[in-house]
TIRO-393591 format. One record per residue (C-alpha): y, x, z. Coordinates in nm, 3 decimals. Layout:
{{Y, X, Z}}
...
//
This chain:
{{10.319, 7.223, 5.517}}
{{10.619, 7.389, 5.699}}
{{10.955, 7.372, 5.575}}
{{11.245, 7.633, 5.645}}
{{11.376, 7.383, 5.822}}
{{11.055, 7.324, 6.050}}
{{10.985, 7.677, 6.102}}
{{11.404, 7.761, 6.183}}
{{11.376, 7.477, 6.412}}
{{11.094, 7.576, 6.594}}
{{11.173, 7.981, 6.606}}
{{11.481, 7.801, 6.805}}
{{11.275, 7.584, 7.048}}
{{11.089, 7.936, 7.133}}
{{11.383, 8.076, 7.197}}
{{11.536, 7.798, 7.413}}
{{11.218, 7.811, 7.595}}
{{11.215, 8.154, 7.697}}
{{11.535, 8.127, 7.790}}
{{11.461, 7.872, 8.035}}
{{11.192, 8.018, 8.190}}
{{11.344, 8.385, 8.176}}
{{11.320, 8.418, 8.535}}
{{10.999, 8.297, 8.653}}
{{10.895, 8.548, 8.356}}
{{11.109, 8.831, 8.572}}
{{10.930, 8.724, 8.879}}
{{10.607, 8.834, 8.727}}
{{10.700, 9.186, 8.699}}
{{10.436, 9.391, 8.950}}
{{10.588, 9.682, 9.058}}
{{10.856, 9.616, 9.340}}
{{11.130, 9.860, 9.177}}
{{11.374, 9.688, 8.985}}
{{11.335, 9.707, 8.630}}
{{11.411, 9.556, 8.276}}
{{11.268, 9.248, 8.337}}
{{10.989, 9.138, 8.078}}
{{11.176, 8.779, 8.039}}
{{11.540, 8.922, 8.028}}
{{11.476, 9.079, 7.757}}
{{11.194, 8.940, 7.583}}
{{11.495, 8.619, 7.591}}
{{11.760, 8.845, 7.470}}
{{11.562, 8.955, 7.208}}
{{11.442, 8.598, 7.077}}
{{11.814, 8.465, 7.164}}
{{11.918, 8.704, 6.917}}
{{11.738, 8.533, 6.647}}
{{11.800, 8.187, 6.742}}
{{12.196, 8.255, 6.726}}
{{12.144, 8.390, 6.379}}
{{11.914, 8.124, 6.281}}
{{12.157, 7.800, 6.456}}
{{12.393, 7.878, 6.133}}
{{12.125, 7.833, 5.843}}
{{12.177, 7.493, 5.672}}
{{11.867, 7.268, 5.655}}
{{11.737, 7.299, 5.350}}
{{11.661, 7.676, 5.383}}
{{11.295, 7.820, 5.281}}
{{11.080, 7.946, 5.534}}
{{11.140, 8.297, 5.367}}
{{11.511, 8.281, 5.440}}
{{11.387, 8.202, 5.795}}
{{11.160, 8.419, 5.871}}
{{11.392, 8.693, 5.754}}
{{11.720, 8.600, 5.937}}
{{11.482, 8.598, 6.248}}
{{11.323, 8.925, 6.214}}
{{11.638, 9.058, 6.106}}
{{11.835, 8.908, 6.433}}
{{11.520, 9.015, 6.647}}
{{11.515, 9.421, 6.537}}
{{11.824, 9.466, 6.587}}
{{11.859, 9.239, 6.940}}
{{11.539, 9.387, 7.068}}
{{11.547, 9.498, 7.417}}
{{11.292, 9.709, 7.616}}
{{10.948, 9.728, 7.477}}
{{10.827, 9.396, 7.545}}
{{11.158, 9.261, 7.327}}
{{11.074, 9.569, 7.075}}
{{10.698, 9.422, 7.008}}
{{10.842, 9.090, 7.001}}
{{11.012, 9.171, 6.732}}
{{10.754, 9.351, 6.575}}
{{10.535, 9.018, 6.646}}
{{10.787, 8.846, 6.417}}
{{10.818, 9.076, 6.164}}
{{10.480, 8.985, 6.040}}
{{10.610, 8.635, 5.935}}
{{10.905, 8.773, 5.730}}
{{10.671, 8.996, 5.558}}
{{10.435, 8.736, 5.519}}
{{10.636, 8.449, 5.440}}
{{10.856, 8.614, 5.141}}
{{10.886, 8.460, 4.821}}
{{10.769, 8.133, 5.013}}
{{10.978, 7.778, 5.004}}
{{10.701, 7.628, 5.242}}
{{10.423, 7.752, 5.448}}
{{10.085, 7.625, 5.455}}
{{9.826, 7.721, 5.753}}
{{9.704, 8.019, 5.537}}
{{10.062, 8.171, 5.556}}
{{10.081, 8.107, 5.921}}
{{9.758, 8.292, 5.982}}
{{9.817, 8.572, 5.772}}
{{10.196, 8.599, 5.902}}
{{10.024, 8.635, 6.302}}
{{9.815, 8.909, 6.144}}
{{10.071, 9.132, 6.021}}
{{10.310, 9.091, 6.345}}
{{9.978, 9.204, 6.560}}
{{9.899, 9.471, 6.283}}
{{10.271, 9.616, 6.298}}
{{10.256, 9.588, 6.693}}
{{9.988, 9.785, 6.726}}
{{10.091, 10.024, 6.482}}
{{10.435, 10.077, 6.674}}
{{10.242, 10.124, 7.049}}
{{10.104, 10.480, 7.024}}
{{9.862, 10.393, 7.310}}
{{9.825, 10.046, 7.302}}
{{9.706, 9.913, 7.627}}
{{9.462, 9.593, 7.652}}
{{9.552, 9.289, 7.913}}
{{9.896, 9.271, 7.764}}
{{10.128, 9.100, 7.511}}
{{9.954, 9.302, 7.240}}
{{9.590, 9.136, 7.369}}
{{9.735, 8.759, 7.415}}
{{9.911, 8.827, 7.026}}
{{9.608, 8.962, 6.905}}
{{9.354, 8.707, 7.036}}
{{9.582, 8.421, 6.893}}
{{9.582, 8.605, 6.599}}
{{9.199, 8.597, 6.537}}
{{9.158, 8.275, 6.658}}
{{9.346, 8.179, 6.344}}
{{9.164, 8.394, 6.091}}
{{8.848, 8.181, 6.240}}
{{8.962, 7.864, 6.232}}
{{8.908, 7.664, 5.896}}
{{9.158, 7.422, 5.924}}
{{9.471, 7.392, 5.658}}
{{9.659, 7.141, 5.908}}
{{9.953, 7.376, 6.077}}
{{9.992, 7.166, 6.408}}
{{9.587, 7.204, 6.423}}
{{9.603, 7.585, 6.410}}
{{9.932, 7.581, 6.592}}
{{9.726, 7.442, 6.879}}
{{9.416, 7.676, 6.856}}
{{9.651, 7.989, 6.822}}
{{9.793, 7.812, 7.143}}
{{9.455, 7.772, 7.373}}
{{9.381, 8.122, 7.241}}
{{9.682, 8.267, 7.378}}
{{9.672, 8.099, 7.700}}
{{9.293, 8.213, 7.746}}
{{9.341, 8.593, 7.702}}
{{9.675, 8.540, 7.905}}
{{9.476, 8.435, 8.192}}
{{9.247, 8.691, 8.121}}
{{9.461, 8.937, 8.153}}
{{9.387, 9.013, 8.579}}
{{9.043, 9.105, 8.455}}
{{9.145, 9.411, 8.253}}
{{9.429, 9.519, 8.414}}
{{9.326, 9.573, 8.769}}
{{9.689, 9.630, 8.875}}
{{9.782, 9.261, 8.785}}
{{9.453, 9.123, 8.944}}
{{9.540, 9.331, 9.267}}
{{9.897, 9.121, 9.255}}
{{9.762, 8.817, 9.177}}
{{9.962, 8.758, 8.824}}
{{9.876, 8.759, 8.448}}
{{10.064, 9.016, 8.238}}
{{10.423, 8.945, 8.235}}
{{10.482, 8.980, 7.811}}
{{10.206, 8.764, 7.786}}
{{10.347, 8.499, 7.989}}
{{10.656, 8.522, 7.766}}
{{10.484, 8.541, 7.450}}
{{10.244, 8.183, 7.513}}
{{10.640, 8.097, 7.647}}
{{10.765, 8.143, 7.317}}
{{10.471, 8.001, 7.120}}
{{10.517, 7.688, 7.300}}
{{10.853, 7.629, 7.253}}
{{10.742, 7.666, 6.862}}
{{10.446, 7.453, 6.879}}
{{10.680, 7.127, 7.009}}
{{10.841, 7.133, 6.666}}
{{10.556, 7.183, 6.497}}
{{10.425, 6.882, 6.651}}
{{10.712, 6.667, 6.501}}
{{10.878, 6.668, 6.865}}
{{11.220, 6.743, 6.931}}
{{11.342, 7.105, 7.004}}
{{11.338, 7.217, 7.383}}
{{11.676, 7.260, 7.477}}
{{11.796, 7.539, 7.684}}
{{11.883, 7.448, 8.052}}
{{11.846, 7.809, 8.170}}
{{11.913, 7.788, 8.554}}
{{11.924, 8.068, 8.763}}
{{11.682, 8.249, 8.925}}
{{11.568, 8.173, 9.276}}
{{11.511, 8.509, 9.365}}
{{11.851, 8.768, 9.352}}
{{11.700, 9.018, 9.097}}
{{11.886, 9.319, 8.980}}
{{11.867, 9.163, 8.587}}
{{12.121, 9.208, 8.299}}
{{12.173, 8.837, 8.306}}
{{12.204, 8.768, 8.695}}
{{12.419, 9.081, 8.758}}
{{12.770, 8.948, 8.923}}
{{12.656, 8.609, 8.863}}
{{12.666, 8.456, 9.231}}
{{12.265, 8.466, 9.207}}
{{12.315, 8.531, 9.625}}
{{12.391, 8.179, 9.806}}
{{12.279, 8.373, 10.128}}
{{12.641, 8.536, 10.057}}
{{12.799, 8.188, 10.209}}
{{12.605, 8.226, 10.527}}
{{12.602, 8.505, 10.820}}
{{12.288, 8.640, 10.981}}
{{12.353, 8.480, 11.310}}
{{12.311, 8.138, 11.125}}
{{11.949, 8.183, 11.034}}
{{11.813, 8.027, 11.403}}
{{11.481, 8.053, 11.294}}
{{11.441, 8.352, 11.194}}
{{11.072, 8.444, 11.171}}
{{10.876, 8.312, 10.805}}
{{10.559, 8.243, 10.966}}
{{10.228, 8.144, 10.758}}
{{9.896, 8.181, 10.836}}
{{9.541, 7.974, 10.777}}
{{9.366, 7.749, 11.006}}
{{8.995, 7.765, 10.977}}
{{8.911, 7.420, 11.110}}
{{8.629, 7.398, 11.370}}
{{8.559, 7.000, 11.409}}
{{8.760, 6.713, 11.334}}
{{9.136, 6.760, 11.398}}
{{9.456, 6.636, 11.304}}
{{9.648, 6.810, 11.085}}
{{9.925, 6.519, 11.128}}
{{9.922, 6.636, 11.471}}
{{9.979, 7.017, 11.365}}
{{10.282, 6.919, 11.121}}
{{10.466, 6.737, 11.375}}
{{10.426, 7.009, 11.642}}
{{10.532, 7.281, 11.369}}
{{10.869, 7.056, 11.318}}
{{10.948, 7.042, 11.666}}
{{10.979, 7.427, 11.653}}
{{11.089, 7.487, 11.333}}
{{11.158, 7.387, 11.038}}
{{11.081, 7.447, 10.631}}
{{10.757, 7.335, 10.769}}
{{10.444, 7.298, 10.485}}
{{10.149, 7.231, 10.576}}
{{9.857, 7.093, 10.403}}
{{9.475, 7.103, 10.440}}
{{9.168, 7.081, 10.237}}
{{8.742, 7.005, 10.399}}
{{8.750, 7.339, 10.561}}
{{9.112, 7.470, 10.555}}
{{9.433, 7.430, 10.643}}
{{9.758, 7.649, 10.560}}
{{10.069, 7.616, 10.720}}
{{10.400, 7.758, 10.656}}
{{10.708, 7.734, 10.952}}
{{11.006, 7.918, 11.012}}
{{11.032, 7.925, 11.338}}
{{11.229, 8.143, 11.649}}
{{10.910, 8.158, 11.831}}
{{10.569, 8.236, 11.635}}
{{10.368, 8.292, 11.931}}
{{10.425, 7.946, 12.026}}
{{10.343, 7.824, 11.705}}
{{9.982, 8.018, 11.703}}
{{9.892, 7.938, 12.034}}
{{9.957, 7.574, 11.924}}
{{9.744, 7.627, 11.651}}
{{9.434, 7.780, 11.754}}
{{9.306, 7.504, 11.890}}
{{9.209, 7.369, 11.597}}
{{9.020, 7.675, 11.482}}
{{9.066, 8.050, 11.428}}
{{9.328, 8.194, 11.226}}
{{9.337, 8.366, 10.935}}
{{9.584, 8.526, 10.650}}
{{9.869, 8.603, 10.885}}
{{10.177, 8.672, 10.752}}
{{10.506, 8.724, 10.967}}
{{10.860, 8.816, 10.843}}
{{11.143, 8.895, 11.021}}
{{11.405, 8.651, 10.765}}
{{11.735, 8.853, 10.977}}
{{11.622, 9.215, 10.797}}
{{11.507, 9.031, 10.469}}
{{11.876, 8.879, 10.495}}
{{12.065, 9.221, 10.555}}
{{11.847, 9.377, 10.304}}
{{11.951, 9.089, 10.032}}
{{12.325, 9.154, 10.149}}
{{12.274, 9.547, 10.082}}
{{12.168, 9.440, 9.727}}
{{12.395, 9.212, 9.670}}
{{12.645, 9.516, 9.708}}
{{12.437, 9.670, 9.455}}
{{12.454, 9.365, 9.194}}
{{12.835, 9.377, 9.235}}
{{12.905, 9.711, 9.112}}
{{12.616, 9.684, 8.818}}
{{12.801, 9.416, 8.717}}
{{13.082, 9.635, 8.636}}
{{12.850, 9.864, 8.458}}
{{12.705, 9.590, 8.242}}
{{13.066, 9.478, 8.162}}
{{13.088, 9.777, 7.991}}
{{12.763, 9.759, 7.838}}
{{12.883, 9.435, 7.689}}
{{13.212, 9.585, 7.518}}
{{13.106, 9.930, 7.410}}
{{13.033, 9.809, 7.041}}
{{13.359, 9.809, 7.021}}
{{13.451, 10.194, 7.152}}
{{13.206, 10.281, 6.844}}
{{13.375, 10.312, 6.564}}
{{13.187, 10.404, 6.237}}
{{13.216, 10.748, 6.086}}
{{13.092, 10.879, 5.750}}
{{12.825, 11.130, 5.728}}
{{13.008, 11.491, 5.729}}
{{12.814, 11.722, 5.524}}
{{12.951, 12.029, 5.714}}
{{12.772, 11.878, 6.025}}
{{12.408, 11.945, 6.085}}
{{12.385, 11.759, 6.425}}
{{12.495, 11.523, 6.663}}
{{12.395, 11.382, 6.929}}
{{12.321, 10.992, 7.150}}
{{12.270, 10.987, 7.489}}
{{12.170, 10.640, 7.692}}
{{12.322, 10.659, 8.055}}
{{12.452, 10.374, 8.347}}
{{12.714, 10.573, 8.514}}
{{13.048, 10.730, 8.489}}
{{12.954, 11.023, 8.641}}
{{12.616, 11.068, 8.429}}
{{12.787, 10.951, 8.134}}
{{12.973, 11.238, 8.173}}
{{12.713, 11.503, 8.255}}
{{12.607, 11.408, 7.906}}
{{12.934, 11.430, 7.730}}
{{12.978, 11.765, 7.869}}
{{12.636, 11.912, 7.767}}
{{12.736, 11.780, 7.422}}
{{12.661, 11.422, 7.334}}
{{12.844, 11.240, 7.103}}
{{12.834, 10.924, 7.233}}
{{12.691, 10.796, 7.500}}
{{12.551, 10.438, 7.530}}
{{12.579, 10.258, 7.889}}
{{12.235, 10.135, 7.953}}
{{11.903, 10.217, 8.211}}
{{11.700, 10.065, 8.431}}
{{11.805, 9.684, 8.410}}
{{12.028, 9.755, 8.142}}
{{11.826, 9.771, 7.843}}
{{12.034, 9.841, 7.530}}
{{11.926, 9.694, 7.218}}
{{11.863, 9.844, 6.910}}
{{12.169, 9.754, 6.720}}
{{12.377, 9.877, 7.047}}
{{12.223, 10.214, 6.942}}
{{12.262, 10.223, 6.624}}
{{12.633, 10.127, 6.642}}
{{12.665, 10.489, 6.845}}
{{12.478, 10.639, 6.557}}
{{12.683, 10.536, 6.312}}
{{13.012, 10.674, 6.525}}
{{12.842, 11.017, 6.512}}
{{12.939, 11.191, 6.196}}
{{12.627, 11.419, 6.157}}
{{12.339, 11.452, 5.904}}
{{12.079, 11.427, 6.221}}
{{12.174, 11.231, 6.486}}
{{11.917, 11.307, 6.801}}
{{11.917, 11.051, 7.078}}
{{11.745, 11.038, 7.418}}
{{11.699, 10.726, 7.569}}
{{11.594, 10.920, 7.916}}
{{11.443, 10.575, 8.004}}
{{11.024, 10.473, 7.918}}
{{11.145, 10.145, 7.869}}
{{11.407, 10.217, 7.551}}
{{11.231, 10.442, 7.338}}
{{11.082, 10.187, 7.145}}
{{11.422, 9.998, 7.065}}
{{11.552, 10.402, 7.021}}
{{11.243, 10.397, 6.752}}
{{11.357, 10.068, 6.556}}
{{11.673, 10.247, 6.530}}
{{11.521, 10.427, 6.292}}
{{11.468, 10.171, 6.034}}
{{11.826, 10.020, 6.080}}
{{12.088, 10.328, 6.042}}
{{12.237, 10.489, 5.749}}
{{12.148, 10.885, 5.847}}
{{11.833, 11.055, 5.990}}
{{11.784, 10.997, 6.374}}
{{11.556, 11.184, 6.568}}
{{11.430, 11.028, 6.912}}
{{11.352, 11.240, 7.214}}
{{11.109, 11.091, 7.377}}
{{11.282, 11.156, 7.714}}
{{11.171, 10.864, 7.989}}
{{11.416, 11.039, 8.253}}
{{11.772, 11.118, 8.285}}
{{11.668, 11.453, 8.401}}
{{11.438, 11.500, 8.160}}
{{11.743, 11.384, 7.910}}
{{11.959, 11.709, 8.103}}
{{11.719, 11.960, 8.011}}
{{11.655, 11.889, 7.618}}
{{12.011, 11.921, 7.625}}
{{12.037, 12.223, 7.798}}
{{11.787, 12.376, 7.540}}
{{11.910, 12.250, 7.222}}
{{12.008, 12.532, 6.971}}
{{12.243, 12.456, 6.712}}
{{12.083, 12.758, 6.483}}
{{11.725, 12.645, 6.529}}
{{11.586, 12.388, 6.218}}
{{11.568, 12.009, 6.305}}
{{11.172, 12.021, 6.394}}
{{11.163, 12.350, 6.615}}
{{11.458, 12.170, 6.819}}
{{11.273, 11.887, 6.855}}
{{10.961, 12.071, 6.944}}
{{11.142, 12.286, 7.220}}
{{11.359, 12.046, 7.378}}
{{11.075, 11.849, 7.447}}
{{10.862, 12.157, 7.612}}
{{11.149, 12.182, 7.821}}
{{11.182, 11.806, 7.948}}
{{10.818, 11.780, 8.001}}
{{10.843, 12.075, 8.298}}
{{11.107, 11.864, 8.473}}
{{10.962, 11.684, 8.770}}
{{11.147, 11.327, 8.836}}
{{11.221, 11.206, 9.178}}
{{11.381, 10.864, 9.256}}
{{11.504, 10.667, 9.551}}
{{11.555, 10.321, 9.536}}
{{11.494, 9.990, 9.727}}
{{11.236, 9.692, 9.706}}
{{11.323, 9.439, 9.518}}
{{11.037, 9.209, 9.623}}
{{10.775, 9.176, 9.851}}
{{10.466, 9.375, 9.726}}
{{10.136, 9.495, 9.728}}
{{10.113, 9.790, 9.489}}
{{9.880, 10.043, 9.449}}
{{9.714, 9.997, 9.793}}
{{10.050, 9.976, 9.990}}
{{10.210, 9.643, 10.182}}
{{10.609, 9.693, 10.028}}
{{10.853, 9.478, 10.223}}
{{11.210, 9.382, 10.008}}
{{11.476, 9.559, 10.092}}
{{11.229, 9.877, 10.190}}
{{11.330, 10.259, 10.039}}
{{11.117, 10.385, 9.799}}
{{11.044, 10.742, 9.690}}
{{10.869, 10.763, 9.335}}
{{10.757, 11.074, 9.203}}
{{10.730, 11.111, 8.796}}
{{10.729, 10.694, 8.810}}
{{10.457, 10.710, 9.072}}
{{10.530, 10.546, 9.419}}
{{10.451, 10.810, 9.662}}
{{10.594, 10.658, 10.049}}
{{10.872, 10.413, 10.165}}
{{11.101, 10.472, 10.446}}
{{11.402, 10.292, 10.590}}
{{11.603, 10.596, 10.590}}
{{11.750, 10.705, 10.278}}
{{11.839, 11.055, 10.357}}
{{11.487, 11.112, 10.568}}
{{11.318, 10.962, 10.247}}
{{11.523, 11.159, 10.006}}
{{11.463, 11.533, 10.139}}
{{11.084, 11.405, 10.254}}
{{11.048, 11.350, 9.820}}
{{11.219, 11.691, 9.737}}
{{11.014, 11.906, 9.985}}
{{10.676, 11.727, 9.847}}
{{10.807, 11.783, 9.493}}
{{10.872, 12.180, 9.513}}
{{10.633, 12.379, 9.389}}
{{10.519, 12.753, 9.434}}
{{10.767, 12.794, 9.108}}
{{11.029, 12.567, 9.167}}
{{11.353, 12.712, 9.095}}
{{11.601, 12.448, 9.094}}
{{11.681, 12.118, 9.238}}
{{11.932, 11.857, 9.086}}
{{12.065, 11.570, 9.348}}
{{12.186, 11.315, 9.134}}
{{12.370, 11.055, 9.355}}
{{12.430, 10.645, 9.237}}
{{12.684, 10.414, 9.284}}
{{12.576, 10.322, 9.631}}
{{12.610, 10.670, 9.817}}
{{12.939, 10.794, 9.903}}
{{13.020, 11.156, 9.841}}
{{13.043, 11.249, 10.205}}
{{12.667, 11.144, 10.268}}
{{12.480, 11.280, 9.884}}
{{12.653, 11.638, 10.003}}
{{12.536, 11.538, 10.396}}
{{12.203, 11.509, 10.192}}
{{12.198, 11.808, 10.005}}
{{12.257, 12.013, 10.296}}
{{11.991, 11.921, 10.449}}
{{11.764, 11.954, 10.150}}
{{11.880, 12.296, 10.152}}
{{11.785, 12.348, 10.523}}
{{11.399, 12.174, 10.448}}
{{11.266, 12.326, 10.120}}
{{11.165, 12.701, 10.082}}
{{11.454, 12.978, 10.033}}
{{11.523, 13.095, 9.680}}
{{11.532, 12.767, 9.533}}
{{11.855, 12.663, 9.385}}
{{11.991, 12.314, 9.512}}
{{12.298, 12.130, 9.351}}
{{12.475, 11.787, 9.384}}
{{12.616, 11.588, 9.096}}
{{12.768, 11.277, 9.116}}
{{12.579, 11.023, 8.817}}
{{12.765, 10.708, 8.962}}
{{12.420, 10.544, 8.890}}
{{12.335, 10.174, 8.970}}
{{11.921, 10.092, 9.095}}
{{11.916, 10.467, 9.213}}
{{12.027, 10.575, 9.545}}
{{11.932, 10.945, 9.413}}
{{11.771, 11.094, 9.127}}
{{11.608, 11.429, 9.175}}
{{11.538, 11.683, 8.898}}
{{11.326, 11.965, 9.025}}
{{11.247, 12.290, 8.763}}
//
């Protein structure tokens, strides 16, 4: 049997767990664009939970639990990998109430009605994810005749483990990068963590470290994530990451190799198996190192960086991390700017905006939002940070547009949480968010509002320019870090190294025989001078007749965003 105690304990260890291994969780992400980062917030989420759950005494019931988790969880849930997290949870408070103890029969039917609710919440659900490695755990349970919990703990376990690693084979995107599904990582993560204590073994404590990589993630934002900052290019002497595979003809000596590799070079790996060997050098010289090493067989798997641009490129980004950081300051505080209001019967509407920006945030406030929550791409809010700007709005129906994919869920759970009707926009864009705005009509019922505004978002076309944040191999195309990247309606289209030449390359591909207007939203990163410089010359490129404007969003990730009508 489980005790409160047990099952607080190990809810905890998950947490601590995820926490530690947040970042290799991050790394997993495929596409190159930085994003919300499946372990950032899958770790927010679950930390949520396990600060709620550090203050109940030790002889609580696995009800009381269970609920102070999945209370702690929907409200701390963060993009949707955090929102079905919670959801996964859920399904053990539900299960578990009226319950002192849990027996294996509670366990399995609390799995259950997390993946039930999970799936319920996912309009589309999509297999070779979290929702597959939850489920397959799940019914692994149900199958398994056992009453002892550390026995079913460990079959739930293997299950989870197995579909994660067969995750490549049904999402062809993941097998093309060579990873398993990044929320399914975190969930077997989590699961572990739990399973420790339910083995009778102590918690696993949290000894987050950083990440290795600099990441544009809530949690590494401003947080000296760049060592490279203490060095200058000029120091990196040799400056050409050079790895490649030696297909051995013959007996040689790979000793040999090494040491020749470390006389002109260094960071030097190299190891071998019958038929293969693989080495890895930085070096100033490649070509010497090749010619060196084709005389122990031909080469394969080349793969030759120039480490000076990767630097600069890290530098450029490390620009971009400092003034995010600002931006998630404020994330951090706005609870505070929110202060309740009662519902004012004389007011019909109101309306919650999600924005990272000044300039965007006030776009918004001038189109009519109430309040507008800082938060984006990176900056995932939670649920509770939206309902908190709800509950400031003093309106019957409060609509709110999260103008992000990766928030509507949390925008969703909102739902449950706040004291008045809310009615989420599905918008995934901030230009998208602009035009439901721009249509809303206060004499129009709730429904046909929510009806048109949404017809009108869904003919906005979104453009964005951003940078690598990784090396990459995504749909079909080699992606260097530090490269520009022009997505159209979250599709990567090109890459460039030229951020105006990418920019009006995007808008003239995006124009249409109809096309009437173009938006050039410009970020934190472009100065004024050079977003009008590029606006201008977006003029000068795309067909006559077509309105063009320039409006400063202040946004962080995005050099530009582009709405065209």
């Amino acid at each position: 049997m489980i005790t409160g105690k047990i099952l607080r304990d190990a809810m905890i260890s998950g947490s601590n767990n995820i926490a530690n291994q947040r970042a290799q969780v991050d790394e997993l992400n495929v596409f190159p664009v930085p994003d919300g980062d499946t372990g950032t917030n899958m770790s927010m989420t679950v930390g949520a939970a396990g600060k709620e759950l550090a203050l109940l005494e030790d002889d609580c019931t696995v009800e009381e639990a269970a609920s102070c988790a999945a209370s702690a969880m929907l409200r701390g849930a963060r993009g949707n990998s955090g929102v079905i997290t919670s959801l996964l949870f859920r399904g053990f408070s539900k299960a578990l109430a009226g319950k002192q103890t849990a027996c294996a029969a509670d366990i399995t039917a609390a799995l259950k009605q997390g993946v039930d609710a999970a799936y319920k919440a996912v309009m589309k659900p999509t297999e070779g994810t979290i929702l597959t490695v939850a489920r397959l755990a799940a019914e692994a349970a149900a199958q398994s005749d056992t009453e002892d919990v550390v026995e079913l703990w460990g079959i739930v376990l293997e299950a989870a483990q197995k579909a994660l690693e067969d995750t490549p084979n049904q999402l062809p995107v993941l097998k093309k990068a060579g990873v398993v599904d990044a929320g399914g990582q975190g969930l077997v993560v989590i699961f572990t963590g739990m399973g420790q204590v339910f083995a009778g073994k102590p918690m696993v404590e949290n000894q987050e470290v950083p990440a290795n990589k600099a990441k544009l993630s809530s949690d590494a934002a401003g947080k000296g994530v760049f060592t490279d900052d203490l060095m200058k290019v000029e120091d990196i002497t040799n400056g050409y990451c050079t790895q490649f595979l030696v297909n051995k003809t013959g007996e040689v000596s790979v000793e040999k190799l090494r040491a020749f590799a470390e006389s002109n070079g260094d960071s030097v790996v190299c190891i071998e198996d019958d038929d293969v060997i693989n080495l890895h050098v930085h070096t100033a010289d490649p070509g010497k190192i090749l010619s060196e090493a084709i005389k122990y067989g031909y080469l394969t798997n080349f793969k030759i960086e120039n480490m000076h641009e990767q630097f600069l490129a890290r530098q450029k980004q490390g620009e971009g991390l400092k003034k995010q950081a600002k931006a998630e300051a404020a994330q951090q505080q706005q609870k505070s700017e929110f202060v309740y209001a009662a519902v004012d019967p004389q007011r019909p509407y109101g309306f919650v905006a999600i924005a990272a920006g000044e300039g965007l945030k006030d776009i918004f406030t001038d189109l009519g939002a109430d309040a507008v929550v800082s938060g984006g791409q990176t900056m995932n809010p939670s649920t509770e940070d939206i309902v908190s700007a709800v509950h400031s709005v003093p309106a019957q129906t409060v609509f709110v547009l999260p103008n992000n994919k990766n928030i509507i869920m949390a925008a969703e759970m909102a739902q449950k949480i706040a004291d008045r009707r809310i009615v989420v926009l599905p918008t995934r864009t901030i230009p998208q968010g602009i035009t439901a705005m721009l249509n809303f009509d206060p004499d129009s019922a709730v429904d046909a509002n929510t009806i048109n505004m949404m017809q009108a978002a869904e003919r906005v076309s979104t453009g964005l320019i951003t940078f690598a944040a990784r090396n990459s191999d995504f749909d079909g195309k080699k992606i260097k870090q530090g490269e520009i990247l022009a997505l159209e309606n979250g599709k990567l289209v090109s890459t460039g190294t030229d951020i105006t030449k990418t920019t009006y390359r995007l808008v003239r591909s995006m124009c249409k025989k109809d096309t009437s207007f173009v938006t050039v939203i410009s970020g934190c990163e472009v100065d004024n001078e050079d977003a009008e410089r590029t606006t201008e010359i977006i003029r000068s490129k795309i067909p006559s007749g077509i309105e063009v404007s320039h409006l400063n969003g202040g946004q962080p990730v995005y050099y530009y965003i582009i709405s065209v009508e």
